[in-house]
N, C-alpha and C positions, 0 to 999 in steps of 0.2 A: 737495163738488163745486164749480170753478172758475166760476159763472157771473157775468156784470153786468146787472143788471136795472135797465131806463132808470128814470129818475126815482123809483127808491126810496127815494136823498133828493139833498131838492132845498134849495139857497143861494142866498139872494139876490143875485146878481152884476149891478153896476152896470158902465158903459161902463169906468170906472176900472178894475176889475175882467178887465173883456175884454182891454185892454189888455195886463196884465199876463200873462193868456191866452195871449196872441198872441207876445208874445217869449218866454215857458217855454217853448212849445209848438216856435219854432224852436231857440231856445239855453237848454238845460234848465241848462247847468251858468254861466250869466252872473254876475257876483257882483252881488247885492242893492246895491249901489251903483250900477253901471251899467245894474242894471233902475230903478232908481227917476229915472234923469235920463233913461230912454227913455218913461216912462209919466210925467215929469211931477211927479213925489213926490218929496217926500227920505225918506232912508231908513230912517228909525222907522216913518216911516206904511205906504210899500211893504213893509218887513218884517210889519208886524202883519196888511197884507190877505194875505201870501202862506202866513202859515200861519194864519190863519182858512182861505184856500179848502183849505189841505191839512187842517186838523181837521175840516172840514167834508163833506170826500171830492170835491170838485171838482178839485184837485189828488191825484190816486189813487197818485204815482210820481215816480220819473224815471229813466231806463233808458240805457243804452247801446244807439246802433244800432254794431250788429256785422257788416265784410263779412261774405258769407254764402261767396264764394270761398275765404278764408280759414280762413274756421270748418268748410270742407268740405261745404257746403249750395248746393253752385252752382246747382243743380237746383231751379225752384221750380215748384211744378205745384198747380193750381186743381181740387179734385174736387168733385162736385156727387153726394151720397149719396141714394140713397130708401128708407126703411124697409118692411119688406114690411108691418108691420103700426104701426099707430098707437096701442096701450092706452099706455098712461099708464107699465107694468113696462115696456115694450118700449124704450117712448123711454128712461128711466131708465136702464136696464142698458145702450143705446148710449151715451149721454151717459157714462157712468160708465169707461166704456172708449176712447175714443175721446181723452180726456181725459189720460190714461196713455201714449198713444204719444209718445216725444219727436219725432220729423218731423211733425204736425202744429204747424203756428205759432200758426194761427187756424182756432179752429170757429166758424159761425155756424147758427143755428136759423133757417132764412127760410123764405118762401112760395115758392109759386110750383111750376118742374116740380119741384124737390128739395127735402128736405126739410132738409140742409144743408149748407152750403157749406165746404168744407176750403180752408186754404193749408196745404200740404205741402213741406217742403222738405228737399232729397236729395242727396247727393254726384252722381248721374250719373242716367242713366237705367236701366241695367242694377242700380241702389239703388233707384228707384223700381219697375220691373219687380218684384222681389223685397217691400218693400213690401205693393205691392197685392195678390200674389199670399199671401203668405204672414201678412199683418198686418190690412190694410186690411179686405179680402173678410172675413176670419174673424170680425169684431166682431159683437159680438151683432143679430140682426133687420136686416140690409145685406138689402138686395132687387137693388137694382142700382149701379152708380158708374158713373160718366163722369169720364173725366179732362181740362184742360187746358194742358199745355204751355206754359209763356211761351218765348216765343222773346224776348222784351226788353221791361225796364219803362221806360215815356216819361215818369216822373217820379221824379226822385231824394229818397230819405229825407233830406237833410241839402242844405241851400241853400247 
């Protein structure tokens, strides 16, 4: 099962450190030369902290952000799941399935009225119609869903 559990290990990250954070985090694919005269280092010493924080799992990745119009995911839609029952097999077997759908992006396990929070993303509505009716609903131990709709995100992935 795909999960991240916080602070299961944890590196010592100094300002130096953050720094280097901070410009991966915008321009993942920057060449180690030009990250090391943005942070200040030359580039033996910036190379050796960038793959310490990646052996160390601070640095987890680095990904392509992909339009989603493009990739035929125009559709992003926010669900909020409640499980009818809480044992321990219930959660499990949700997780376990939920996990498998590709139109889920992001699952989150939170508090509060749901038990968690989906980013779903779908070519249209009449994909996400279809979806929830036929995908969504059927997961193991679903009590209820509530969905919502982005009509527009007010901050862009890429600056």
């Amino acid at each position: 099962m795909r999960t991240r559990e916080w602070g299961a290990r944890r590196a010592s990250v100094d300002e130096v450190d953050r720094s280097i954070l901070a410009v991966l985090e915008k321009h993942g694919r920057i060449s180690n030369a030009e990250l090391a005269a943005k942070v200040g280092l030359s580039p033996s010493p910036c190379l050796r902290r960038v793959r310490r924080l990646e052996e160390t799992g601070v640095i987890r990745g680095y990904r392509a952000l992909i339009d989603p119009v493009a990739a035929g995911r125009s559709l992003r839609v926010f669900v909020g799941v409640r499980l009818m029952r809480h044992a321990r097999a219930d959660v499990v077997a949700f997780e376990r399935a939920v996990i498998q759908l590709r139109e889920v992006v992001y699952s989150h396990h939170v508090t509060g009225n749901y038990d968690y929070l989906l980013q779903v993303e779908v070519a249209d509505l009449p994909a996400y119609e279809d979806f929830h009716a036929s995908r969504l609903a059927a997961l193991p131990g679903v009590g209820a869903v509530t969905s919502y709709v982005t009509m527009k995100s007010l901050a862009a992935d890429i600056t």
